[in-house]
C-alpha positions in Angstrom: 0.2 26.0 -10.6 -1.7 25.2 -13.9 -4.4 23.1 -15.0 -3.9 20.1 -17.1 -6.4 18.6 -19.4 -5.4 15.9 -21.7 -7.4 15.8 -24.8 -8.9 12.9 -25.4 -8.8 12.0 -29.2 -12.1 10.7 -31.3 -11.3 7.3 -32.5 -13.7 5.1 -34.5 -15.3 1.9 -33.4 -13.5 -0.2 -35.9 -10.4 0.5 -34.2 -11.0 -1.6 -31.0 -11.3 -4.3 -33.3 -7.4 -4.8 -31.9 -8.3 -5.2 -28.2 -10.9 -8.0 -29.0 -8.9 -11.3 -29.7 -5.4 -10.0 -28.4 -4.8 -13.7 -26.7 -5.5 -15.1 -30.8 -2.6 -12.9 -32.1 0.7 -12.5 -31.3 1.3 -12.0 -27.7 2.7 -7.9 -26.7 5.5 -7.4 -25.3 5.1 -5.6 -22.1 7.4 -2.8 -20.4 6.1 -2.3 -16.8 7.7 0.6 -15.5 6.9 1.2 -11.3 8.2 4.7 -9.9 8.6 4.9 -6.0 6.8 7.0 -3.9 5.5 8.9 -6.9 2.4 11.3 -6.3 0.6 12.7 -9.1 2.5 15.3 -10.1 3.1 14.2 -13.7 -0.2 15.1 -14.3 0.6 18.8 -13.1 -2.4 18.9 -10.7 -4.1 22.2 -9.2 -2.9 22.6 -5.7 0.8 21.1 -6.7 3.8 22.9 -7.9 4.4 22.7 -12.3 6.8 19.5 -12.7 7.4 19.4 -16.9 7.4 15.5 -17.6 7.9 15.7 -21.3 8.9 11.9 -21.4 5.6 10.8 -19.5 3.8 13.2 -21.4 5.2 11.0 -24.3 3.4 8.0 -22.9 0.0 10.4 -22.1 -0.2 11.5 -25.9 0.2 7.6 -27.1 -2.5 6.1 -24.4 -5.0 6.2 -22.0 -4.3 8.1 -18.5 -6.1 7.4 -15.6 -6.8 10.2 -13.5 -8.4 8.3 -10.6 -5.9 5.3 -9.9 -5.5 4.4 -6.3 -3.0 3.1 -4.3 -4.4 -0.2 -2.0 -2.1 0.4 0.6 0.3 3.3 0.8 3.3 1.7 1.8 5.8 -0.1 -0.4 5.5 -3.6 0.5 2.2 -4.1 1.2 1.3 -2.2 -2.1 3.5 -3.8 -4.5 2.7 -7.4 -2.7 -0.6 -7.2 -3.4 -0.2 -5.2 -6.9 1.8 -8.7 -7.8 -0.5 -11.1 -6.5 -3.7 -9.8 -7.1 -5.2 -9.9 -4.1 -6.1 -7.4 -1.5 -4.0 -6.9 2.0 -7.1 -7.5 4.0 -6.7 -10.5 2.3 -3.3 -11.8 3.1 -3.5 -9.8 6.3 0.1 -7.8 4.7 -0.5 -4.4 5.9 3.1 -3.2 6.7 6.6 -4.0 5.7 6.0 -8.1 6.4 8.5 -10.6 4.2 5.9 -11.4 1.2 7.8 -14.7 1.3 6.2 -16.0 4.8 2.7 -14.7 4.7 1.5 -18.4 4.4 -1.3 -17.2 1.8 1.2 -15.3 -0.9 3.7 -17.6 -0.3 1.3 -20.2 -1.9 0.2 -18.3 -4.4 1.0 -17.6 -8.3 2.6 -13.9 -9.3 1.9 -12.1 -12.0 5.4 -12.8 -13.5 4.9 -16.4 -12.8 1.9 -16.2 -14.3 3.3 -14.5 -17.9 6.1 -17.4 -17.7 3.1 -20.3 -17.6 2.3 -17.8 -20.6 4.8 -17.9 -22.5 6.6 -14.9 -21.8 10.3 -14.4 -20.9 10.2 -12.1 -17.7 13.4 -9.7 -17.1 13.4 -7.0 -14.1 16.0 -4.4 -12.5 15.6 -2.4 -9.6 12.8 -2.4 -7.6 9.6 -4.2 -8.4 8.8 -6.2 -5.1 10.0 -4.8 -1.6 13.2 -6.5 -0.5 14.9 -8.9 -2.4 14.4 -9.8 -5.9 16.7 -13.2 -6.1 14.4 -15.7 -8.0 11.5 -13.4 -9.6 12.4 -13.2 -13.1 14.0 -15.1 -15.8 17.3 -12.2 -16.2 17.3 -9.3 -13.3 19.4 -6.4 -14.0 20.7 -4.4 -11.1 19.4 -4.0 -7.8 17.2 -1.2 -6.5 19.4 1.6 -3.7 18.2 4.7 -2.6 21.9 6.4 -2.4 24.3 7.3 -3.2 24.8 7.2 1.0 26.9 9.6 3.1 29.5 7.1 5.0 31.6 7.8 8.2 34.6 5.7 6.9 33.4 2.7 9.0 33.0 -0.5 7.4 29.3 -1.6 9.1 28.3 1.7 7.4 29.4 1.3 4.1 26.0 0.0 2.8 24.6 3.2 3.5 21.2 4.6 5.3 23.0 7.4 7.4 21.9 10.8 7.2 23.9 13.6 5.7 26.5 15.0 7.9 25.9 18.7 6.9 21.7 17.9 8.2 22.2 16.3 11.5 20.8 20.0 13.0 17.3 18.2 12.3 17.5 15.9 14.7 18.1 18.3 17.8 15.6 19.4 20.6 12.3 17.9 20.1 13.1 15.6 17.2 16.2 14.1 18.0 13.9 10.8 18.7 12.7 10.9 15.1 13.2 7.3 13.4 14.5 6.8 10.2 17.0 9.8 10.0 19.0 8.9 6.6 15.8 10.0 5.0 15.0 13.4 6.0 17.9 14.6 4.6 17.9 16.2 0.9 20.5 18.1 -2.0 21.9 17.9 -4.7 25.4 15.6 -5.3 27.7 18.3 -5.5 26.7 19.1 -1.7 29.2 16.1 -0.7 29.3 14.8 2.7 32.1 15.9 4.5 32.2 13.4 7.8 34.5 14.5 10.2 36.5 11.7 12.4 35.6 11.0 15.8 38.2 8.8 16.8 37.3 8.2 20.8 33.9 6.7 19.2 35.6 4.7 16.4 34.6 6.9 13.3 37.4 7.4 10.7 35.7 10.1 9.3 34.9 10.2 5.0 34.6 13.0 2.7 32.5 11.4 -0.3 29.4 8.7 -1.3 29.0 5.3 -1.4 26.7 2.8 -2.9 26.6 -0.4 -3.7 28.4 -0.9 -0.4 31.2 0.8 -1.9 32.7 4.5 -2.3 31.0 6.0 -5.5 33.0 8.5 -7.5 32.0 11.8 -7.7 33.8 14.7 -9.2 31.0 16.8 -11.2 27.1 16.1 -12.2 29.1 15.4 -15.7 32.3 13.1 -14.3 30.5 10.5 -11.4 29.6 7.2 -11.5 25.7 6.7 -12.6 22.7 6.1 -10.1 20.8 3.3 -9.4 17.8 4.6 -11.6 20.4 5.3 -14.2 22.0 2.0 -14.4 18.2 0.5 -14.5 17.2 2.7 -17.3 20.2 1.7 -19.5 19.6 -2.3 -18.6 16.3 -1.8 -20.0 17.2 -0.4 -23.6 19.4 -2.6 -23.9 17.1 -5.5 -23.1 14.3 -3.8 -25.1 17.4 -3.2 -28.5 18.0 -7.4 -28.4 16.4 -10.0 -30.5 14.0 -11.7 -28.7 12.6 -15.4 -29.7 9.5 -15.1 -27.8 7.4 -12.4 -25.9 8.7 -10.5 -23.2 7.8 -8.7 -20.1 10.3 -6.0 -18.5 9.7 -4.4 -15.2 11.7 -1.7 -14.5 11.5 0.0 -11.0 12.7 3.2 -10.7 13.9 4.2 -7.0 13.8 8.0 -7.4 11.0 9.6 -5.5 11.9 7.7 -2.6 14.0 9.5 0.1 16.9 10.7 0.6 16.1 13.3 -2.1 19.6 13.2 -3.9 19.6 14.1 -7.3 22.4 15.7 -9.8 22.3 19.8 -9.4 21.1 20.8 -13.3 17.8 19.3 -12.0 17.7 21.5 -9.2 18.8 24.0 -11.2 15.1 23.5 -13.3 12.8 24.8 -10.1 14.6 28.4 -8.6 13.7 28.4 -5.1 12.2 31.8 -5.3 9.7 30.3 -8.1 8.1 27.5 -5.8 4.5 27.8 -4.2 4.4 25.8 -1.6 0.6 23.8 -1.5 -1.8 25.5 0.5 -2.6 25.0 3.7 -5.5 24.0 5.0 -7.4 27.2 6.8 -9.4 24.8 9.4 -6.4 23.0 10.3 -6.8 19.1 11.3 -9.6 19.5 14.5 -11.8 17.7 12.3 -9.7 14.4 11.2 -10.9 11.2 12.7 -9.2 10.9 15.6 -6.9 7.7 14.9 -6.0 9.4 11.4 -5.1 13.0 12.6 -2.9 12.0 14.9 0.0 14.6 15.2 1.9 12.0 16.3 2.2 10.0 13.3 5.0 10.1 11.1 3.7 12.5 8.4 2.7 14.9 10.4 5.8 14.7 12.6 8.0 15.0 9.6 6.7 18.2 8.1 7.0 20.1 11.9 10.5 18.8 11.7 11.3 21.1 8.9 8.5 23.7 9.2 10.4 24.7 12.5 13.1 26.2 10.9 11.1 28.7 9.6 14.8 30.8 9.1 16.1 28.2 6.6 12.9 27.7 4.3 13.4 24.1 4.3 9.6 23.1 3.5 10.6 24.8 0.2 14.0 23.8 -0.1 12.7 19.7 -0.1 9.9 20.6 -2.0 12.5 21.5 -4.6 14.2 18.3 -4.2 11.5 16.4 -4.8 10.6 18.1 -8.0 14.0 17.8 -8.8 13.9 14.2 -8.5 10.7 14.0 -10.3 12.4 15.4 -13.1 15.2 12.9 -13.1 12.6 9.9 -13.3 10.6 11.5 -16.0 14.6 11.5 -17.8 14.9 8.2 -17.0 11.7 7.0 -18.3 13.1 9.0 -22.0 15.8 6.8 -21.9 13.6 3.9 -21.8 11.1 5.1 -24.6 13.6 6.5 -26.9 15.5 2.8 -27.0 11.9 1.4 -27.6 11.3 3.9 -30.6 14.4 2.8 -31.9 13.3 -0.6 -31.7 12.0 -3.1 -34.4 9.1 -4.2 -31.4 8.2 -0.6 -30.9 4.7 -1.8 -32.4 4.3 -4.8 -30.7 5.0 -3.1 -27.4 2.4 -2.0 -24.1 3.9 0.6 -21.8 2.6 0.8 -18.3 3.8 3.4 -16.3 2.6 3.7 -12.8 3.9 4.4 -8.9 2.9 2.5 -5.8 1.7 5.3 -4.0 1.2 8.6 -3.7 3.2 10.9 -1.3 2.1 14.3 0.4 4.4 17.5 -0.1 2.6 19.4 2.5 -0.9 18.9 2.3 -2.9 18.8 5.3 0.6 19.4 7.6 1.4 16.6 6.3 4.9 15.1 4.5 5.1 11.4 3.6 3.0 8.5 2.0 1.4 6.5 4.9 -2.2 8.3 5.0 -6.0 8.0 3.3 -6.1 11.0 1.8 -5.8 11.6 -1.9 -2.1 12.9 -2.1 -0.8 9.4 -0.6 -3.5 7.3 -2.2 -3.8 8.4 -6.1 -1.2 7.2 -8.4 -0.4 7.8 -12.1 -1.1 5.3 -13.9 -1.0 5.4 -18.3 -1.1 2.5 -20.4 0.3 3.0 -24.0 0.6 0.9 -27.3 -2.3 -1.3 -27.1 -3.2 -1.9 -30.5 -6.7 -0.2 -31.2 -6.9 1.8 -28.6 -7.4 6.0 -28.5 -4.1 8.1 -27.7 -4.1 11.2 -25.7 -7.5 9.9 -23.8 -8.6 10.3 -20.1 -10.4 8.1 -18.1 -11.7 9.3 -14.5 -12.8 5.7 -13.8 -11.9 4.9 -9.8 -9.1 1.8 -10.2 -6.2 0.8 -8.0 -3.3 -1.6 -8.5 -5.4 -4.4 -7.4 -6.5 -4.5 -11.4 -2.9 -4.5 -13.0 -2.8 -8.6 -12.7 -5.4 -9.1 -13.7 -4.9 -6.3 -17.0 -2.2 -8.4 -17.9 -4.2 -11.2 -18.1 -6.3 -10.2 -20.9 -3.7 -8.1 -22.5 -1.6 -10.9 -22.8 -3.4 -14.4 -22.9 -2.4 -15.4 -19.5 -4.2 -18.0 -17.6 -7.2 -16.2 -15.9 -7.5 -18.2 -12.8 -3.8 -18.7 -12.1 -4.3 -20.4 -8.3 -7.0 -22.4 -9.0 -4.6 -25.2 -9.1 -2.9 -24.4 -5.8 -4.3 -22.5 -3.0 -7.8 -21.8 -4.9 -7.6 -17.7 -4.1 -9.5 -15.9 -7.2 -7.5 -12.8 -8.3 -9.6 -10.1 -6.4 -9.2 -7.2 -9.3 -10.6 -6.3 -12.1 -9.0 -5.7 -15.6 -9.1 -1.8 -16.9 -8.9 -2.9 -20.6 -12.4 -1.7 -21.2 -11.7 1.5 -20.3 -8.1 1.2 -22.3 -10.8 0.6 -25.2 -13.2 3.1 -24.4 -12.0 5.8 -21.6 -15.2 8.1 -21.2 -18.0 5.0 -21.0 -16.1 1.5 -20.6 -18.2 -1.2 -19.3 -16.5 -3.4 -16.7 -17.2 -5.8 -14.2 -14.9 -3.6 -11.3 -16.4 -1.5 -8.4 -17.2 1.6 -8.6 -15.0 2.3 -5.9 -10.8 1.4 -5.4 -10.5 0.9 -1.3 -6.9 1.8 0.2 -6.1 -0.3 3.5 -3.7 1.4 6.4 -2.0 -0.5 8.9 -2.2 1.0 12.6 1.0 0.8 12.8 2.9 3.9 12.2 7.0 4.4 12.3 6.1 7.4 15.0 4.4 5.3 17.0 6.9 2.6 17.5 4.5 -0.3 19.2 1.9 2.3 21.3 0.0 2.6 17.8 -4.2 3.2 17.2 -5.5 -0.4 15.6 -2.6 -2.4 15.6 -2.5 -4.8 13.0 -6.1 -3.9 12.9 -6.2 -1.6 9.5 -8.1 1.7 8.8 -9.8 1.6 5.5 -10.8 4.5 2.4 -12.9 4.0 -0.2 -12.6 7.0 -3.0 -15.2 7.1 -5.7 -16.0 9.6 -8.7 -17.1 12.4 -6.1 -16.4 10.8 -2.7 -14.3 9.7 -0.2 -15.0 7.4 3.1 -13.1 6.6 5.5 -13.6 4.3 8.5 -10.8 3.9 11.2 -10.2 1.0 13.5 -11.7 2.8 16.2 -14.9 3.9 14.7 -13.7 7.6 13.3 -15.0 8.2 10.5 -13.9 10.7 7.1 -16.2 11.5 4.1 -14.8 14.2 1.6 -17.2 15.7 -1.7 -14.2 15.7 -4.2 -17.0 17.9 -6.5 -16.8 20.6 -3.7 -14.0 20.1 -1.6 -11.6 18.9 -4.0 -8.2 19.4 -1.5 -9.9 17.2 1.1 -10.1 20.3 3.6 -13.4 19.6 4.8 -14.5 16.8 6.9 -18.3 16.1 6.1 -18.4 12.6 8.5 -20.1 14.3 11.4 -22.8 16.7 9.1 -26.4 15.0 9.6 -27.6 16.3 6.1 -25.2 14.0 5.1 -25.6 11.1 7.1 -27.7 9.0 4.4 -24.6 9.5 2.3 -22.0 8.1 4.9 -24.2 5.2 5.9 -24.2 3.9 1.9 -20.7 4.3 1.5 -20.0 2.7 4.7 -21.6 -0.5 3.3 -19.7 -0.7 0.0 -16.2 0.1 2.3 -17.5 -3.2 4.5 -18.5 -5.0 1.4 -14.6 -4.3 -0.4 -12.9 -5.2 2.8 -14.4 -8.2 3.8 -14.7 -10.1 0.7 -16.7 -13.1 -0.1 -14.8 -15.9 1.9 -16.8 -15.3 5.4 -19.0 -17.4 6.6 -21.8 -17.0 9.3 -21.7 -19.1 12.5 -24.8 -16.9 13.9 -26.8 -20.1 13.0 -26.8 -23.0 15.9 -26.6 -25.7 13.4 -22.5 -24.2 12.7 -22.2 -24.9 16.0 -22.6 -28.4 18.9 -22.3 -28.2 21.8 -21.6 -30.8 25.1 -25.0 -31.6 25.5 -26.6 -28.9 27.2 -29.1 -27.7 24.3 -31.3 -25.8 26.6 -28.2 -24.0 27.7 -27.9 -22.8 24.1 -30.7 -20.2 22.2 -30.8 -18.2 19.3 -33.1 -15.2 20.5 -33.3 -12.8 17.6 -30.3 -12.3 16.4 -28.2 -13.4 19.0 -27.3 -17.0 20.7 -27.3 -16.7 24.4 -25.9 -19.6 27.1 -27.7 -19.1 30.2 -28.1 -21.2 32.7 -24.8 -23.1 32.9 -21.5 -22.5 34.7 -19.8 -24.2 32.1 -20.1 -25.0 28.3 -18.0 -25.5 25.1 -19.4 -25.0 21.7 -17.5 -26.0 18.9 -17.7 -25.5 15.2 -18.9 -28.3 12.9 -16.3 -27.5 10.3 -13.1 -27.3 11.2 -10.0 -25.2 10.5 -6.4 -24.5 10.2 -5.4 -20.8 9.8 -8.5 -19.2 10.4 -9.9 -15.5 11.1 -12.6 -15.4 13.6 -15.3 -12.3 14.3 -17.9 -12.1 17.0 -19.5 -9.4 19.3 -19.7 -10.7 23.0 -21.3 -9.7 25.9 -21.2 -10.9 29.9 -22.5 -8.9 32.5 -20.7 -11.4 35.5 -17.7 -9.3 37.0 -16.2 -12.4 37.4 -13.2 -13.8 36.2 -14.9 -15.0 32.8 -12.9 -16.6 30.2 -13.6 -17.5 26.3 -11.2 -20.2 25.0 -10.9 -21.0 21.1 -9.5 -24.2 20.0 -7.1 -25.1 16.8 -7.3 -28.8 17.4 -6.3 -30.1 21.0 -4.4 -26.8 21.4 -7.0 -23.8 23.5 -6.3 -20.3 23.6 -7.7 -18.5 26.5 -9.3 -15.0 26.4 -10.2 -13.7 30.0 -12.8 -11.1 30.4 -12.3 -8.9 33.5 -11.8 -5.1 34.4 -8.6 -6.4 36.4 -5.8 -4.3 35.7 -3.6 -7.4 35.7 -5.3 -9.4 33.3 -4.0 -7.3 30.1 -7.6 -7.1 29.1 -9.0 -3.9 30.8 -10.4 -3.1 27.0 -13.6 -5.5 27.7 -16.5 -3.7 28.9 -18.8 -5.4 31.2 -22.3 -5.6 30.1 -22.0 -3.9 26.6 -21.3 -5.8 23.3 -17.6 -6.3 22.8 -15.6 -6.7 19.3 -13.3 -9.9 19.3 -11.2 -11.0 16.4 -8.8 -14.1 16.7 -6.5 -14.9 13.8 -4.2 -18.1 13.7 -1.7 -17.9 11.0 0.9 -20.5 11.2 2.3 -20.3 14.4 1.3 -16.8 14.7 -1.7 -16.2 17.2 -3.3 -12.7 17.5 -6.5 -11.8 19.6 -8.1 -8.1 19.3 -10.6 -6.9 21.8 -12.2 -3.5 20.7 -10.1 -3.5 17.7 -7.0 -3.2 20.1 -4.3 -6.2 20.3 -4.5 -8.1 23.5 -2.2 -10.6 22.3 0.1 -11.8 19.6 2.0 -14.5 20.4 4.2 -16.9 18.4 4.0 -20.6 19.4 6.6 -23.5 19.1 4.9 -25.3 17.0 1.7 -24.8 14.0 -1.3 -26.6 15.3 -3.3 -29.2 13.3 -6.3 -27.8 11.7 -10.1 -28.8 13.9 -13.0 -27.2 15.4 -12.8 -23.8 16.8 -14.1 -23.9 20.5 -15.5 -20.8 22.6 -15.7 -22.2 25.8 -17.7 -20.4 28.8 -17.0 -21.0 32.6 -19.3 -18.4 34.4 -22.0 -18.0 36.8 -26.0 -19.5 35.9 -26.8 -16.2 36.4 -25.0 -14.2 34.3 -24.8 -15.8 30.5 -23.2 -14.9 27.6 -24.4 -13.7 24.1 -23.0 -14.0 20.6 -23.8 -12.1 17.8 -22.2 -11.3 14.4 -20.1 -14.3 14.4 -18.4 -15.4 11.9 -15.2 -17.2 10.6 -13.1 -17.6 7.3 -9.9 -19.8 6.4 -6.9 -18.1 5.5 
């Protein structure tokens, strides 16, 4: 383990003259360059085994690293979703591993590499930059993204890949042979080459080799194979960088490698002995004070570190500790092939590097052995920016930013259009752009939080469809010195980074440090729900069917009393909607509370019956509700637990939203914290 301090190198004032009218000059090129699954080890963190990254260090010395970028959700698709559109998942509501394509609000909306074509740019990609397919994105893609090579069986609906190694299939015995996901446990180097024996009664022909590319891949030695994915990507790319361009372009290269299965040619291996790895300390207190919903044992993380910690006789926490340096090292190799075609270039001057990953992953921390979680090891990123003209090399910047700011980064680098949907579906990019802390690291003034937030879906691989918050997200603000954290279900997380630096020790439920918590539990509120809410706490949002008296605002609630039935509807009306409210009843009847998307009603019932599917509704205390209508897609939440989620035949025409109320005179019903925004 080591320290690592870059220096950060004195630069005059005159030389940010550069950054100030970069849209009047020639427009930079741009190389983009996206790792997967990536934690911070390039920047050889305390607490983390010593990867060397002489290649990124290149880009470190040249530019500005920041040392406090943030993931804003640590999953691929969600994060590189939003990264490309600019706008939050508790936005778009895509949490998980959702088709960007049909979330009705991205779907609508203006990439970032749509946005540098309306600039003027020529756009070229290879590998993985969005999650799934790339068909369409950019004006010349290179090769696809694959996480292989893949062991194969020798049958043909296998061929493609994601099967586990033959020689690891022991991991999946006794207690775990339920774990999901099994082709990506499993770790080595190439020359360990799957030998699949035939099973001929079950219809396997049996394979000794790889594929990829849904075909076998040639392997003889690390020096006479056929290249990897990441390899093939990384050669595209200098080429594309070596040709004569007739206008400016953007390349986005995404490099595969972290991402499981750790396969990686052996001389990397070969760079960490076994013997020489630390494995990250653990945690003394162990997890009993995690919020409950986040310290789960259940969840996939944690499930996927006992897998291997329980074969304590073949030291395999190590052993895939090595593999993922190992494949650490073979990115940062990659990347040199990259740099070293753009230093040989005639645009090596007119040329911004951005290397980043989109997330973090844990190697152990906190029991703990995937991305998927709110603490720093899955959330914090590397993130450098290089070559902008003017700026200092070899600088720092501690700063809190997250990939919600890359679009809108570009922007200003490059000239783009500022506001690119304000033509179409009217959605403001909801980042920030870092270039004044690419022009002044230590004390850049920008218009950006002061905190990045990092979303989490409920849903967990582990957890198949019995999962805490589903489709109701878990949320982490991290800050200069602290982290929050607020779970669906209340639990709450608040780490002193200045103290506690390894996130060992949950402060959340310390009084002294209660004034502290309720701040940041404000600004976590404030970056989650945005600016498009709108009350409907007031009765003028609201008529009604004629009984006013039936309807009262008393303090800050509006109460119907009096009536055994009555329908308020909104004044406005709406298509795909979100709708929030606190409700409370004390009849033990069979209550019910209807909303309305134009003549089509929805009903809610509130009862303790068992048979209703509602048993979360607590009679006579203030309950949580949350409707959303998406498309065809309707989804109720009561307690921040899903009640429903239903797909209808057809999308209903926007109108008023309706709560309707069939009780008793005597009971009533009361509102509070209502409010609604369009999707």
């Amino acid at each position: 383990m080591k320290n690592f301090l870059i220096p950060i190198v004195a630069v005059a004032a005159i030389l940010f003259v550069g950054l100030q009218n970069v849209s009047a000059k020639a427009k930079p090129n741009v190389i983009f360059i996206i790792v997967d699954d990536l934690n911070d080890m390039p920047y050889q963190p305390d607490g983390k085994p010593l990867v060397p990254t002489p290649n990124i260090d290149r880009l470190k010395d040249q530019g500005v690293t920041f040392t406090n970028a943030h993931t804003n959700d640590p999953l691929c698709a969600p994060s590189r979703a939003s990264m490309h559109f600019g706008l939050y998942p508790q936005t778009t509501s895509l949490y998980w591993f959702e088709d960007w394509r049909e979330n009705g609000i991205l779907k609508e909306s203006v990439s970032l590499q749509d946005n540098l074509k309306a600039g003027g740019y020529k756009t070229y990609g290879t590998g993985k930059i969005y999650h799934g397919n790339q068909n369409g994105l950019f004006d010349e893609y290179g090769h696809s993204g694959n996480v292989g090579p893949w062991p194969w069986d020798g049958r043909k609906e296998t061929l493609k890949g994601f099967t586990a190694h033959p020689q690891q299939t022991f991991l999946y015995e006794g207690e775990d042979e339920d774990m999901d996901y099994q082709w990506e446990h499993v770790f080595g180097p190439l020359s360990q080459i799957p030998d699949w024996p035939a099973d001929l009664d079950n219809g396997v022909p049996g394979y000794n080799g790889w594929t990829l590319y849904g075909k076998p891949w040639r392997y003889v030695s690390d020096q006479d194979r056929d290249p990897l994915a990441d390899e093939l990507g990384a050669e595209w790319s200098a080429e594309v960088i070596q040709r004569k361009h007739d206008k400016p372009f953007a390349l986005f290269t995404g490099l595969i490698r972290t991402h499981t299965p750790l396969y990686a040619p052996q001389k990397y291996f070969d760079r960490f002995p076994l013997e020489s790895i630390e494995l990250p300390d653990v945690d003394p207190s162990g997890l009993d004070d995690l919020a409950d919903a986040l310290g789960n044992e259940e969840l996939y993380g944690f499930r996927r570190y006992k897998m291997l910690a329980r074969h304590e006789d073949k030291d395999l926490l190590r052993k895939w500790l090595q593999a993922y340096m190992a494949c650490v090292s073979f990115v940062d190799d990659q990347v040199g092939t990259i740099l070293d075609a753009l230093d040989a270039s005639s645009v090596k001057d007119d040329t911004i590097v951005i290397f980043t990953s989109d997330h973090g992953f844990h190697v152990g921390e906190k029991n703990f052995l995937y991305k998927g979680s709110l603490w720093d090891p899955s959330t914090r990123i590397p993130l450098i920016v290089a070559g902008v003209p003017g700026a200092p090399e070899g600088a720092i910047c501690n700063e809190p930013v997250s990939l919600i700011d890359i679009y809108p980064t570009f922007n200003e680098l490059c000239g783009l259009p500022r506001d690119p949907n304000a033509k179409g579906n009217g959605y403001a990019l909801e980042g920030h752009s870092i270039v004044p802390f690419i022009e002044k690291p230590a004390n850049g003034k920008w218009d950006g939080p002061d905190f990045a937030i990092t979303a989490l879906p409920g849903k967990d691989h582990m957890l198949h469809k019995e999962y805490e918050g589903s489709l109701y997200p878990h949320f982490s603000i991290r800050g200069k010195r602290w982290r929050y954290s607020l779970a669906s279900d209340g639990g709450e997380e608040l780490y002193d980074h200045d103290a506690d630096p390894l996130e060992w020790r949950n402060l959340a439920n310390h009084p002294e440090f209660a004034s502290i918590k309720a701040e940041l539990k404000e600004v976590l509120k404030g970056l989650r729900d945005g600016e498009r809410w709108q009350s409907l706490d007031r009765l003028d949002a609201w008529s009604n069917d004629g009984a006013k008296r039936a309807v009262k605002r008393i303090r800050d609630e509006i109460r119907i009393s009096g009536m055994d039935a009555l329908a308020l509807s909104t004044k406005a009306t709406f298509g795909d909607f979100e709708l929030e409210a606190e409700l409370k009843t004390n009849s033990e009847s069979q209550t019910k509370i209807a909303y309305r998307v134009g003549d089509e009603s929805v009903a809610i019932p509130m009862s303790n019956s068992s048979e209703s599917g509602y048993s979360e509704f607590n009679h006579g205390d203030w309950n949580q509700y949350r409707v959303r209508v998406h498309g065809n897609r309707h989804q109720v939440w009561i307690n921040n637990r899903v009640v429903s989620d239903m797909i209808k035949d057809e999308v209903g025409e926007a109108g008023s939203i309706r709560i309707d109320y069939f009780g008793e005179d005597e009971s009533g019903l009361s509102l509070r914290n209502v409010r609604v925004r369009s999707l």
